[in-house]
C-alpha positions, 0 to 999 in steps of 0.5 A, a space after each residue: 498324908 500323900 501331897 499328889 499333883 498332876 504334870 505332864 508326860 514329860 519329855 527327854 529330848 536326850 536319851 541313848 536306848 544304844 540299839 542297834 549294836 550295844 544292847 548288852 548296854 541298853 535296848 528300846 524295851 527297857 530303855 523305855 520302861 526306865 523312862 516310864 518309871 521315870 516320868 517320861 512318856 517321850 524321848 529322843 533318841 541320839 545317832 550315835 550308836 556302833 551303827 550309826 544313825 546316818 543314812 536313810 536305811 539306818 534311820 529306818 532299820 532303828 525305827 523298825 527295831 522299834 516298832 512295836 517294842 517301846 514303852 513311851 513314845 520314841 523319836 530319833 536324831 539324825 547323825 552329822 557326818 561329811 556322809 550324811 549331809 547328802 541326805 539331809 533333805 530326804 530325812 528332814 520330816 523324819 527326824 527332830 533333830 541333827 546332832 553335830 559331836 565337835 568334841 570326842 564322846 562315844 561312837 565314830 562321829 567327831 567332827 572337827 574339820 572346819 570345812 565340813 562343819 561349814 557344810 553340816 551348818 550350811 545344808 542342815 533345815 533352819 526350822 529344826 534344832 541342829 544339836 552340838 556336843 560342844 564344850 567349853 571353847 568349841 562352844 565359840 566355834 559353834 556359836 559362830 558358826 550357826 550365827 554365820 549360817 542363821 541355825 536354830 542351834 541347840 547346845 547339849 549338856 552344858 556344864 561350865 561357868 564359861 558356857 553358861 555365859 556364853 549362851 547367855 550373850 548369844 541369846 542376848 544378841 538375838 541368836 536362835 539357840 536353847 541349851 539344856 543341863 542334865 542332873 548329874 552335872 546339876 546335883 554332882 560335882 568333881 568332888 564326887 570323883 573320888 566315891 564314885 570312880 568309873 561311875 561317876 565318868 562322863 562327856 563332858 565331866 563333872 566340873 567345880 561347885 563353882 560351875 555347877 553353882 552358875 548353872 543354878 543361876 542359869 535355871 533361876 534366870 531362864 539362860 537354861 532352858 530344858 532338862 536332858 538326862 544324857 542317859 547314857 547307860 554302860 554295863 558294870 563290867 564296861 565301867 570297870 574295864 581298863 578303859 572305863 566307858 563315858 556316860 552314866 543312866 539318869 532317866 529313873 533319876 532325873 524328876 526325882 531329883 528335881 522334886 527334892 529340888 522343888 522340896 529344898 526350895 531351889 526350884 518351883 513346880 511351874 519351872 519343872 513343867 516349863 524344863 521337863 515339858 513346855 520348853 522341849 516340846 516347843 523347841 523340838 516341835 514334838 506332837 502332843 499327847 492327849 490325855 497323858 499325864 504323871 501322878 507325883 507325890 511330892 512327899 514321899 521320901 525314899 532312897 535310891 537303889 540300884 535293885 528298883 531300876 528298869 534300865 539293863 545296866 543296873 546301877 546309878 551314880 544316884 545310888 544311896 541318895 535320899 529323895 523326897 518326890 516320888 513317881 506314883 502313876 503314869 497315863 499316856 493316851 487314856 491308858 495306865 502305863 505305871 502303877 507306881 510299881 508295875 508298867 504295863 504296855 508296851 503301849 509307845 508309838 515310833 514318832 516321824 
């Protein structure tokens, strides 16, 4: 018999839909049918496309490829450049979030000189989520400097022991900060490598089970505070190239996997919620959906194809795994987005 209970529309505070300008990758069609299929009925959107999300005009002209085209509900991220700053205060009610890379990934937007992440930390609102890509050591950088300027610091996609504990110290010491994890580095380790090759290549990379053991922990004790998938979809021609592309997909994955999860008993159905929902909605102050849920059958058992995905790119470092949680139906705003097998819309709206 179906065991089906109810959640929330969930919400992705960290997706790339990689338009405009990549979307042999990745558009907002079906980007955001991916994160329906997923249980997402909200995500946001990062800057750092190869026009990226900088300037006023950029913003707008991503919101206008938007319009009218998304599945889910879709909100963006501003870009953190020594550009940028200028604009902070025109684009502040725009946007959910600045995203400030210190360390390389894709795109154009590094920054490590030290006066100009002074002036990001300095100028950017203290009421909204100012983001970091930060690993490992930059982390203290970033720590530091958003103690020195008093932000409201979001650390993305932590994956070391190291900065597990960090955060943790920082929070103990009263600084405004939240981090989040993605599922790849909570059910992959560096001992995947090797089966997956390009595929299983991010920023930041799949690290020890030691590590990804102390992660765990930081969910269990609440020193992690929301799930991001890091979507990050590349073709299958870009992931065998010469020089392979960092990043892998995860919304069709992220709530499948955490439902096995909650079957193994390492994880409760309420802290789900609190990950997927309460704690992105509250931190990134993203507006409610009325009438919007998600039908899951928690006893469904299946394996992960690559031939049942939304997303373009067509594949998952997930392939072969047997699951056991299954998204069975999607609502958002009265309306049925997901049957379980078919999306219906586009019904999103382009949040500001």
């Amino acid at each position: 018999m179906p065991k089906l209970i109810k959640l929330p529309g969930l919400i992705d505070p960290h997706v790339h839909l990689r338009e405009p300008g990549a979307t042999q990758k990745e558009d907002f069609v079906t980007g955001t049918k991916a994160a329906i299929a997923g249980g997402y009925t909200l995500v946001l959107d990062m800057p750092n496309n190869p026009i990226p999300t900088i300037s006023p005009e950029t913003l707008q002209g991503k919101k206008d490829l938007a319009n009218s085209r998304v599945y889910a509900d879709v909100g963006f991220h501003f870009g953190a450049s020594s550009k940028s700053i200028q604009y902070f205060e025109v684009i502040k009610d725009q946007v959910f979030g600045l995203k400030v890379y210190m360390n390389p990934t894709t795109g154009d937007l590094l920054m490590q000189d030290d006066q100009v992440l002074e002036k990001v930390f300095s100028a950017w609102p203290k009421d909204k989520p100012l983001m970091v890509h930060a690993e490992g050591d930059t982390l203290q950088k970033a720590l530091g400097l958003a103690k020195k300027f008093s932000n409201k610091l979001h650390v993305c996609h932590i994956s070391l022991k190291q900065e597990v504990e960090l955060i943790k110290q920082a929070k103990e010491a009263g600084l405004n900060i939240s981090c989040e994890v993605t599922c790849h580095h909570l059910f992959l380790t560096d001992q995947d490598k090797e089966k997956l090759g390009s595929f299983g290549m991010m920023k930041p990379p799949l690290e020890s089970s030691d590590d990804q053991q102390t992660l765990w922990q930081g969910i269990t004790d609440g020193t992690i505070d929301m799930i991001g998938s890091d979507h990050a979809p590349h073709t299958k021609e870009e992931k065998l190239g010469k020089k392979p592309a960092f990043g892998v997909p995860g919304l069709e994955t992220s709530l499948p996997l955490l439902l096995t999860a909650v079957g193994d008993s390492k994880l409760t159905i309420d802290r789900v919620i609190e990950l997927t929902y309460t704690n992105p909605q509250k931190i990134f102050n993203t507006p409610v959906q009325e009438n919007t849920f998600v039908e899951v059958d928690l006893e469904e058992s299946y394996t992960i194809t690559n031939e049942s995905l939304q997303t373009k790119c067509g594949w998952t470092p997930f392939v072969g795994r047997e699951i056991t949680g299954k998204v069975k139906k999607v609502v958002l705003r009265d309306q049925l987005v997901y049957d379980g097998q078919n999306i219906f819309g586009p019904y999103g709206q382009v949040l500001s």
